[in-house]
DRENPALUM-554940 format. One record per residue (C-alpha): residue number from 1; x, y, z. Coordinates in Angstrom, 2 decimals. Layout:
N
+-----+---------+---------+---------+
:   i :    east :   north :      up :
+-----+---------+---------+---------+
: NUM :       X :       Y :       Z :
...
+-----+---------+---------+---------+
This chain:
135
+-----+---------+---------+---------+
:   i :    east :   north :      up :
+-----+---------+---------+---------+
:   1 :  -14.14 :  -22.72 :  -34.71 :
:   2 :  -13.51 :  -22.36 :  -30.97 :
:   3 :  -10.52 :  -23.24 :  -29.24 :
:   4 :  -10.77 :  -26.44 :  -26.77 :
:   5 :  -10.29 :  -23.70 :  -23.85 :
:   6 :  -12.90 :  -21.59 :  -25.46 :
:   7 :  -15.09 :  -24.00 :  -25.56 :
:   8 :  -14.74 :  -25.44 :  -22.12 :
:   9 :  -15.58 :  -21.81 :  -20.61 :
:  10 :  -18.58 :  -21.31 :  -22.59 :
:  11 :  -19.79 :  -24.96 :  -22.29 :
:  12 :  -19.29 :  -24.78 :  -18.83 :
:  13 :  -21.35 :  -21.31 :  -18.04 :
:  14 :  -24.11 :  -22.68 :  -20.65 :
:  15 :  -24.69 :  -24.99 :  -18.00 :
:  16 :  -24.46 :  -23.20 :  -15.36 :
:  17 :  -27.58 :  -20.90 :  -16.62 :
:  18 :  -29.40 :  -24.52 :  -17.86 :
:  19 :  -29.33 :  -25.10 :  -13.83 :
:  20 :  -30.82 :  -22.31 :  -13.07 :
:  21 :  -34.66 :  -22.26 :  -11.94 :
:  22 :  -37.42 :  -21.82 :  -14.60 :
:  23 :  -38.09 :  -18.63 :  -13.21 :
:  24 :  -35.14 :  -17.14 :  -15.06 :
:  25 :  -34.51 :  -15.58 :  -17.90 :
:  26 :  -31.79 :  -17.64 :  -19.61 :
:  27 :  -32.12 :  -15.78 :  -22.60 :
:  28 :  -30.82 :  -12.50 :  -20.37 :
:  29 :  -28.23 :  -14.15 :  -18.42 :
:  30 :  -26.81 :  -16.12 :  -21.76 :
:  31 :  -26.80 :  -11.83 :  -22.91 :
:  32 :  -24.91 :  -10.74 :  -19.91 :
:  33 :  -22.26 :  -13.87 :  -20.05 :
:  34 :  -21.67 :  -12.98 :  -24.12 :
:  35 :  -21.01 :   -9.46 :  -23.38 :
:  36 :  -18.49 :  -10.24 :  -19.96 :
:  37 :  -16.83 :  -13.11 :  -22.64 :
:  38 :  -16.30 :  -10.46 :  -25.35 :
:  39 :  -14.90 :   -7.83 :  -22.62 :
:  40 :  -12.89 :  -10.04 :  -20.52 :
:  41 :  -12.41 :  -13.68 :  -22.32 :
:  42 :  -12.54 :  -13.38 :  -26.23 :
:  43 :   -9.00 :  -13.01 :  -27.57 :
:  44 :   -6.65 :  -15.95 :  -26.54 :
:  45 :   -2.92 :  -14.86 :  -26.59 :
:  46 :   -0.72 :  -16.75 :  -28.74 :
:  47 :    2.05 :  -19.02 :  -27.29 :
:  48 :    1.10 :  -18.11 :  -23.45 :
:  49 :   -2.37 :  -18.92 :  -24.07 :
:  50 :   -3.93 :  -16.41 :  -21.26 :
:  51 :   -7.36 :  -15.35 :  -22.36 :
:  52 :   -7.80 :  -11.33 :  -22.87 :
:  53 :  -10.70 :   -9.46 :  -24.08 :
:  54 :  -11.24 :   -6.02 :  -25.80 :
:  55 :  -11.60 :   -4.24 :  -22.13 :
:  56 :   -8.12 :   -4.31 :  -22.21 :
:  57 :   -7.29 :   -3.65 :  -25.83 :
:  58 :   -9.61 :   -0.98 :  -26.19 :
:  59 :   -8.22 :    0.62 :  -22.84 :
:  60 :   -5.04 :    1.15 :  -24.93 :
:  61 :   -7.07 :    4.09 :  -26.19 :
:  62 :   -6.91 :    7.34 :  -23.96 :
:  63 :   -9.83 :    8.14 :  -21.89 :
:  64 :  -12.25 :    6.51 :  -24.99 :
:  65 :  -11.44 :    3.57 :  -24.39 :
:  66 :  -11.94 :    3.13 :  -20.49 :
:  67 :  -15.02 :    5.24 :  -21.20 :
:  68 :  -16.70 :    2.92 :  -23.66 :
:  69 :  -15.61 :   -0.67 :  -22.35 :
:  70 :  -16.85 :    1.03 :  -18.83 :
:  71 :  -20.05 :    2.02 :  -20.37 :
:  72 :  -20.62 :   -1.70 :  -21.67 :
:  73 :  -20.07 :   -2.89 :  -18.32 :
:  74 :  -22.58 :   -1.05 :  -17.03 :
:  75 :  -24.98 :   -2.81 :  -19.55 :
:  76 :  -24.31 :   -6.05 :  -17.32 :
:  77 :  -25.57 :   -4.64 :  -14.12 :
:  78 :  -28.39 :   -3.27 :  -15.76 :
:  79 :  -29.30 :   -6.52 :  -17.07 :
:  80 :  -29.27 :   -7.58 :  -13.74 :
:  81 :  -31.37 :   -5.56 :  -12.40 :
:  82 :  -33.80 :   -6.69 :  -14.56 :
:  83 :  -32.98 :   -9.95 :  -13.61 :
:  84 :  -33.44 :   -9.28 :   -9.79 :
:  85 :  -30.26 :   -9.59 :   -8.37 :
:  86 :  -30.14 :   -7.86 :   -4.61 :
:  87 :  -29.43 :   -4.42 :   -3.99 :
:  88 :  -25.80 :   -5.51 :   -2.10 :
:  89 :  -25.17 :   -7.53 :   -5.13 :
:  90 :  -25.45 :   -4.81 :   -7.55 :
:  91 :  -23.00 :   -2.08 :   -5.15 :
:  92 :  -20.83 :   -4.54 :   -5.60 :
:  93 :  -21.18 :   -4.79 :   -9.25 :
:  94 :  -20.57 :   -0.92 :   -9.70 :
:  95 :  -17.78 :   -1.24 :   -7.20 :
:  96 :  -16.35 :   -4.17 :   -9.90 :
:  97 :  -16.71 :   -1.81 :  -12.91 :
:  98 :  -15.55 :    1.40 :  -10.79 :
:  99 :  -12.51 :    0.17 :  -10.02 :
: 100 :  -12.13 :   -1.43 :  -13.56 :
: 101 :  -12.59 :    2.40 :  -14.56 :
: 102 :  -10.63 :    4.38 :  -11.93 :
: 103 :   -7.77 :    2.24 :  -12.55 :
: 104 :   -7.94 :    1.16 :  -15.84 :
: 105 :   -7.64 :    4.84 :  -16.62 :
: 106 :   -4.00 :    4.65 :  -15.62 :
: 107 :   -1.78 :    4.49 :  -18.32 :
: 108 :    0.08 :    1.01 :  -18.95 :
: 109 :   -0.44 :    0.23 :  -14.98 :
: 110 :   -4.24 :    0.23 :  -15.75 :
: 111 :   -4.15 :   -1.63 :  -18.61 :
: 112 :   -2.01 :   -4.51 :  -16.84 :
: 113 :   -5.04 :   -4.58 :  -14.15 :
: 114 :   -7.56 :   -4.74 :  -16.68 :
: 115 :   -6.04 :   -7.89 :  -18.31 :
: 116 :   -5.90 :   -9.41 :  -14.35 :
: 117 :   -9.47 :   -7.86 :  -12.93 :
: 118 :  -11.49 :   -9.53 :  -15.42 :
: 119 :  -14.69 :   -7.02 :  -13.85 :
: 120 :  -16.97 :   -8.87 :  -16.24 :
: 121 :  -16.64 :  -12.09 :  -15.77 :
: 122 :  -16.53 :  -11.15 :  -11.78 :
: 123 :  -19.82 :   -9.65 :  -12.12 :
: 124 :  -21.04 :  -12.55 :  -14.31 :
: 125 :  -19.93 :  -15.16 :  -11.68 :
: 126 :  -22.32 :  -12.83 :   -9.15 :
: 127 :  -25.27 :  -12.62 :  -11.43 :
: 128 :  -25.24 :  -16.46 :  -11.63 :
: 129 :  -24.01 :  -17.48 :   -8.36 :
: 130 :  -27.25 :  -15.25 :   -6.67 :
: 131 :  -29.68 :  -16.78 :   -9.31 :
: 132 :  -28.57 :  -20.03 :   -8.54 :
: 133 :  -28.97 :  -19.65 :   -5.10 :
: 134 :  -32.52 :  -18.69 :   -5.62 :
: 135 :  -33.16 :  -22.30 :   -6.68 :
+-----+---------+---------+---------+
């Protein structure tokens, strides 16, 4: 069962998308805010209650880890793509998940940022902030 916080972020981007115009595929952007929740959002940490997702965890790992989480980002701005965000909007998706790479990379320093940066859910916000805007 999901925590109240859980819920609240995922109730709240549900309808976020359920604004968006017909022309959309919700069905995509509903894809590209699960993935961004797993990465960035999807483990809550006990007595603090700060929100963490594998990105981090998995960065533990050296070089894999960065590697793989980056490579799932990527999925996001693909999807994207597909949705039709701008050309400026997706350089500054890569420029989210580079820098979520380059420094993630960093031992302990990297994985600090990569609890902080949140890429994912950055480059979620711009997906659905542009599609919105369409409207």
């Amino acid at each position: 069962m999901p925590s109240a916080q859980e819920s609240e972020f995922l109730t709240e981007a549900n309808e976020r998308i359920a604004r968006l115009p017909e022309s959309v595929d919700r069905a995509a952007v509903k894809r590209v805010l699960i993935v961004a929740y797993v990465l960035d959002e999807g483990v809550r940490v006990p007595v603090v209650g700060y929100r963490i997702g594998i990105d981090p965890l998995l960065g533990i790992l050296p070089g894999a880890g960065d590697v793989l989480t980056g490579g799932v980002s990527l999925y996001i701005v693909v999807e994207a793509a597909r949705l039709g965000v701008s050309d400026t909007t997706l350089l500054r998706m890569i420029a989210n998940v580079s820098l979520d790479l380059l420094v993630g990379a960093v031992p302990v320093v990297g994985d600090l940022f990569d609890v902080v940066w949140k890429a994912n859910t950055r480059n979620f916000e711009l997906v659905i902030e542009e599609l919105a805007a369409e409207a």
